[in-house]
MARNU-750896 format. One record per residue (C-alpha): residue in one letter; x, y, z. Coordinates in steps of 0.001 Angstrom, whole numbers, plus 500000, padded with zeros to 6 digits. Layout:
BEGIN
AXYZ;...
***
This chain:
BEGIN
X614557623879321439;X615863621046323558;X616893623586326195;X613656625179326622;X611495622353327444;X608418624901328171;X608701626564324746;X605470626623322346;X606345626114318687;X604219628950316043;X603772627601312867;X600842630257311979;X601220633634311988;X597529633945312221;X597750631691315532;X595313633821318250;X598286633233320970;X600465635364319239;X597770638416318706;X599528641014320653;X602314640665318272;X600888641891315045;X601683644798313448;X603983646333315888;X605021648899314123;X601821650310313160;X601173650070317084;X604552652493318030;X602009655089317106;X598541654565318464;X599877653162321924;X599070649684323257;X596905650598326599;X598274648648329113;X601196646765327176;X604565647096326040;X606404646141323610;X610079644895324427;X612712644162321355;X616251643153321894;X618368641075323942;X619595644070326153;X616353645137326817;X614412642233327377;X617546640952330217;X616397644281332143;X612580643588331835;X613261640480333427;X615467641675336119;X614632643000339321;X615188646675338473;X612114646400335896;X608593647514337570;X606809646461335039;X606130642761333854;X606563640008330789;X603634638665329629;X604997636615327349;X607898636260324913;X608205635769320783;X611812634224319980;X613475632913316484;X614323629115316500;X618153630362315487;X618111632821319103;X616557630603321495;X619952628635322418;X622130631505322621;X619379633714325151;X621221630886327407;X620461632091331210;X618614634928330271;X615397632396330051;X616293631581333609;X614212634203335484;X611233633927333171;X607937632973335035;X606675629493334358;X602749631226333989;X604886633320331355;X604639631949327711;X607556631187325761;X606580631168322090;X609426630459319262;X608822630811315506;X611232630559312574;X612065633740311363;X609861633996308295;X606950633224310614;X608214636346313283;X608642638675310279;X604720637963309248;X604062638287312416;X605403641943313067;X605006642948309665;X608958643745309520;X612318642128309186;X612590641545313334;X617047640893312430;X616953640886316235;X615013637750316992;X613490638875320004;X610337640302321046;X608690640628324551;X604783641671325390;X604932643557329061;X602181644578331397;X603151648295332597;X603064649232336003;X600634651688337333;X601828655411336603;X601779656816340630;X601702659694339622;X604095662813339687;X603549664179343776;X603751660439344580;X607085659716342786;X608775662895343776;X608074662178347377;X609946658663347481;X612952660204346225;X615989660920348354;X617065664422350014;X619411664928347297;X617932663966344210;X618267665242340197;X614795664705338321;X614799665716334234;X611166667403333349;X610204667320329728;X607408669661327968;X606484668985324974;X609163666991323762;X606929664438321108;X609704662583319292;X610338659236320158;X614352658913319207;X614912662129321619;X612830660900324755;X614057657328323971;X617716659087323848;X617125661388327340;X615925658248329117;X618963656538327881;X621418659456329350;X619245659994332418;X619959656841333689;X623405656744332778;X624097659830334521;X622227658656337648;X619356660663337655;X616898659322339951;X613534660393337912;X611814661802335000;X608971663614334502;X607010663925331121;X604024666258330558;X601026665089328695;X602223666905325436;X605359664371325423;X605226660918323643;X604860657609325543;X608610656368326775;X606930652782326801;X606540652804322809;X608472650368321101;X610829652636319757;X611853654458322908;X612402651805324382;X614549650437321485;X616565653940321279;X616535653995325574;X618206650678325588;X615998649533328170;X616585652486330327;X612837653751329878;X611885650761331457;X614175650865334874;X613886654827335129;X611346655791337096;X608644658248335723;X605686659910335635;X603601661377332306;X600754663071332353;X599017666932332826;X600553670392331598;X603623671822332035;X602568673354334629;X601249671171337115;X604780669401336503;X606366672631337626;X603793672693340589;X604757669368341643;X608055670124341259;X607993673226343789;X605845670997346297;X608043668595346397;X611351671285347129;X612734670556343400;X614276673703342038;X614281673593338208;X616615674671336299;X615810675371332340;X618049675034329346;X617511677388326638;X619977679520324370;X618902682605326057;X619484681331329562;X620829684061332234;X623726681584333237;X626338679115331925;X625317675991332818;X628680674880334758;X628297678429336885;X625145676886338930;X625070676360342362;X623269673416342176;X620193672891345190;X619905669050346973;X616647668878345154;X616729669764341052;X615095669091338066;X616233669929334475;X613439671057332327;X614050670231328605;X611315671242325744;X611189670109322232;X613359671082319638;X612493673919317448;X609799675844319502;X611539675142323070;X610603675699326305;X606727677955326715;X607623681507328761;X605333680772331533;X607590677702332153;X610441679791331520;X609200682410334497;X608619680029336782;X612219678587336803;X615872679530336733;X617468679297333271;X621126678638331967;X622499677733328803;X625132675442327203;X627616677874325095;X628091676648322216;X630229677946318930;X629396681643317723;X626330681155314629;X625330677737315609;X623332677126318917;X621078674248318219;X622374671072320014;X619753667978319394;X617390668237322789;X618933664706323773;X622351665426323516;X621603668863325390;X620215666388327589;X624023664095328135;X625682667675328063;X623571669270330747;X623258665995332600;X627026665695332786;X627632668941334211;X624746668797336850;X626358665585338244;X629792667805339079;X628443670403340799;
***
């Protein structure tokens, strides 16, 4: 602790500084209003970076991590509290084994909204639009190949969990938190917004009318993605052009996030 000069020793797991902090898990499902939760090295070095909209509020750190988060403690605010607990104490805390040592709160950034966030993005631009999609290892897992694959936005409707849980963060690596996006509405005032903004969406199914990889792909284009299982509604299906991954003869059900890298991949190349 000789390193961190500003950190503030927990003893108590019942200590009222540490109150956003409880029961984490329990919180992945009910939301936490205008927090996040932030777990992980990886993730917390992009909360605190520049590319991050949102902000630390404060941070919860083992005694054994502290000296090896080295510079990553450099950007951290001094109004930001550091708070360090042995690991026994962070495990009461969260009401789990936390092996990772490291646990940020964050204050998210206003959602603008989708018109707003469509119109800041460039003339050429590749958005992903999700309906429905509720589980929170498959949006954590699109956000992750989204931003690996350089898409520049993506749009959730109000059917599709919260990227800013816990675990979608976790499963995003972070990326849920440097991605731009917007949640919120039906499926259909995405695709409205969409069309406004000159986005021509393109949507994966099984039954799609094209192979994927035979698109010509428009400056402006979204991939809509729905949930595994009952897919994509066919008024969204209507309003959009559709195209399929082939896959082996008897088996066409690729996981909705690796559809996601596959269809991601292929976008970027044409």
């Amino acid at each position: 602790m000789s390193d961190a000069p500003s950190a503030i020793l927990i003893t108590d797991p019942d200590d009222p500084r540490i109150a956003p902090y409880r029961a984490v898990r329990e919180r992945d499902v009910v939301g936490r209003g205008e927090r996040l939760v932030a777990e992980g090295e990886v993730v917390l070095r992009l909360l605190l970076s520049g590319r991050c909209r949102h902000t630390a509020e404060s941070l919860l750190v083992s005694e054994k991590r502290l000296e090896r988060l080295g510079d990553l403690l450099d950007p951290l605010p001094p109004d930001v509290p550091l708070y360090v607990a042995g690991q026994s104490v962070m495990d009461a805390v969260v009401g789990f084994h936390i092996h990772r040592g490291v646990l940020a709160i964050g204050r998210r950034a206003p959602d603008e909204g989708a018109a707003a966030l469509l119109a800041g993005l460039p003339e050429r631009a590749l958005v992903v639009a999700l309906s429905g999609v509720s589980n929170h290892d498959n949006v954590g897992g699109i956000f992750r190949n989204a931003a690996a694959f350089g898409a520049e936005a993506v749009l959730l409707d109000g059917a599709c969990c919260d990227p800013l849980y816990r675990k979608a963060i976790r499963v995003s690596v972070g990326a849920s938190l440097i991605t731009p996006f917007s949640r919120g509405g039906a499926g259909e005032d995405m695709l409205d917004a969409l069309e406004a903004a000159g986005f021509e969406t393109v949507a994966l199914s099984p039954s799609g009318d094209v192979q994927l990889h035979e698109l010509a792909r428009a400056p402006r284009t979204a991939l809509l993605l729905g949930a595994e299982g009952p897919g994509l509604p066919p008024a969204l299906m209507a309003r959009a052009r559709t195209a399929r991954i082939d896959m082996a003869a008897g088996f066409d059900s690729l996981n909705v996030a690796a559809t996601s890298a596959v269809a991601l991949y292929a976008m970027t190349r044409l």
